[in-house]
N, C-alpha and C positions, 0 to 999 in steps of 0.2 A: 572605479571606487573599490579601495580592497574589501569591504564588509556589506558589500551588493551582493544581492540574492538574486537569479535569477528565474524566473518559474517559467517553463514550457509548457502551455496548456491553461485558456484562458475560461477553465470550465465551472461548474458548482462546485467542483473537488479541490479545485485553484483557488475558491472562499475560504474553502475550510481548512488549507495551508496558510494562507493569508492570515488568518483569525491567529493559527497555531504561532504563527512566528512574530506579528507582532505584541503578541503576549509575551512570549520569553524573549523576547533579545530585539535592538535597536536597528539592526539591519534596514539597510536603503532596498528596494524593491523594485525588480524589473520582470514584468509580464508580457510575453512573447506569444502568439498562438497562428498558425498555418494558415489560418480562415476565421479570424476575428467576427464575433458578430453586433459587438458592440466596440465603442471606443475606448472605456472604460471599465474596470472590476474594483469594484469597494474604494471608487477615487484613483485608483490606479492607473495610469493610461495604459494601454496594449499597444504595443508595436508589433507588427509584421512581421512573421519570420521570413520573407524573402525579402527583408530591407536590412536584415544583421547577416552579419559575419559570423557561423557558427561554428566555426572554428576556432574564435576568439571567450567562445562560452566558460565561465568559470563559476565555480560556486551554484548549481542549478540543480534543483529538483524538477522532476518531467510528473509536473501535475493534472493528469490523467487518471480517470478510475480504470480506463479499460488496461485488464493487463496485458494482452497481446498487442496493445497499441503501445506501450510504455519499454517493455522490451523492441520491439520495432524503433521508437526513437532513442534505446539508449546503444543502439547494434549502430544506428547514424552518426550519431554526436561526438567526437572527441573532446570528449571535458570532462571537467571533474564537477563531481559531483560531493553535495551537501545532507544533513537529514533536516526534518522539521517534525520536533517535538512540544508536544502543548504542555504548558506550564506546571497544568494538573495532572497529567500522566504521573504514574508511579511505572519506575524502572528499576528494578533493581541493579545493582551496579557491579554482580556478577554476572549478568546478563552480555550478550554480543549485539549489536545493529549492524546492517549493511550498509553501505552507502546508500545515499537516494532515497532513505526511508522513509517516512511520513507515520507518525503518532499521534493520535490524536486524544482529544479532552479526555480522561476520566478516564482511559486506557493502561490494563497495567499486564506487564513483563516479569517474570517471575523469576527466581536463581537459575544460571545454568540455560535459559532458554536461548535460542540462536536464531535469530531473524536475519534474512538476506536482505540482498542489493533490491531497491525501486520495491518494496514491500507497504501496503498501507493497511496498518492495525488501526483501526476505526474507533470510533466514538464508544468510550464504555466495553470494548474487549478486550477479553483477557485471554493472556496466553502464560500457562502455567509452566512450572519449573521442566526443566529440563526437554521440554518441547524443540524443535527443528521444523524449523519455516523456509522453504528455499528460497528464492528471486522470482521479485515478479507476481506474489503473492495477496490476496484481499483477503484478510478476515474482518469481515463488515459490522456495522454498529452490535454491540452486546452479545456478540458471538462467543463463547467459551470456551477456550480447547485446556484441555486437562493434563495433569503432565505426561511425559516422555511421548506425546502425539507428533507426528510427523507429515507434513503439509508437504507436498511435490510443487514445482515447477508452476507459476502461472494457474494455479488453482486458484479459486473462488469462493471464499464459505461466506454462508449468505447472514444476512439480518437474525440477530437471535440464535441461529445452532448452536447444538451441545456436541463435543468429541470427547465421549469419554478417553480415563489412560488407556495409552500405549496402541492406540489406534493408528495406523501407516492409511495416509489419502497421498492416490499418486499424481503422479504431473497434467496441470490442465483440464483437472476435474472441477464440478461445480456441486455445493452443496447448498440444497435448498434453504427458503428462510423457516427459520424454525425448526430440521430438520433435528433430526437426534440420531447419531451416529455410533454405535454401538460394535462397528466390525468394518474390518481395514478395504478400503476402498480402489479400484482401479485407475488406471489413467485415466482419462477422458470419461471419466464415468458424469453421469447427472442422477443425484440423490437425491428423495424429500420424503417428508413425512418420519414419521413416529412410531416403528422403529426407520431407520432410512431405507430405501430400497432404490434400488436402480431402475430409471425409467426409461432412458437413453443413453448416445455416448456420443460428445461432442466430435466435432472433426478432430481430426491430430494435425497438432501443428508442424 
């Protein structure tokens, strides 16, 4: 079916795509996941992914919040990929998306910002003008980044933080919830609190 959607990944994050897409657009809906634990999601059935052809995969978003699992399945899949945008998102329309991206309710994109491939800007976040988000990216429920801020690689900024301008957070860093970030951040760094401070540093991937 050419206007089938396919979602990999039958998780809470797979609702919240769900929710997204069929609010804006009529698409037919197929949900795939490696270890099903139900039969169904919001009336949906789940199929097996080792009963499809994934090779055959078109039109799919990899609906996963973890981002080192989403890049892992989009390094597997030869397909193409789709975004999913909620109806009430505000985007500006000089704004970039990557494929695979995922937007969600009340979420807004500001001029000039540029968001990667398999990126999910969350419920009620914003991302100000001229921002650079690369792939692979969470910025999670009412998270704020301000302009000309620049998110690395499979980072994580969490529930509620602030990035003020022109702040650099690099690849595969995690920013706590709530945290307020005030000064450019390293790889693999983990930040929290008010001002942010580094507490650890994740594995490199």
């Amino acid at each position: 079916m050419e206007n089938s959607i396919t979602l990999y990944g039958a998780s809470g994050h797979a609702k919240v795509i769900i929710d997204a897409l069929k609010g804006a657009s009529d698409n037919a809906l197929t949900v795939i996941d490696d270890n099903p634990k139900s039969t169904h999601i919001l009336g949906i059935p789940i199929a097996h992914a080792a009963e499809i052809d994934l090779n055959t995969l078109k039109n799919v978003i990899i609906s996963i919040g973890n981002n080192k699992v989403r890049k892992k399945i989009s390094a597997m899949l030869d397909a193409t990929y789709v975004n999913a945008i909620h109806n009430s998102a505000v985007i500006s329309p000089f704004s970039k998306i990557g494929k695979g991206t995922v937007v969600m309710a009340g979420a807004c994109i500001n001029p000039d910002a540029v968001i990667g491939d398999h990126c999910i800007i969350n419920t009620g976040a914003v991302v100000e003008h001229d921002a650079n988000i690369a792939n692979f990216v969470h910025i999670s429920p009412s998270a704020s980044l301000a302009g000309n801020v620049a998110v690395g690689e499979g980072t994580h900024v969490g529930i509620g933080a602030v990035v003020i301008q022109g702040v650099s957070i690099g690849k595969w860093a995690t920013i706590g919830a709530g945290a307020v970030i005030i000064k450019n951040v390293p790889d693999y760094a983990v930040v929290v609190g008010n001002p942010g401070k580094i507490i650890k540093y994740n594995p490199e991937v």
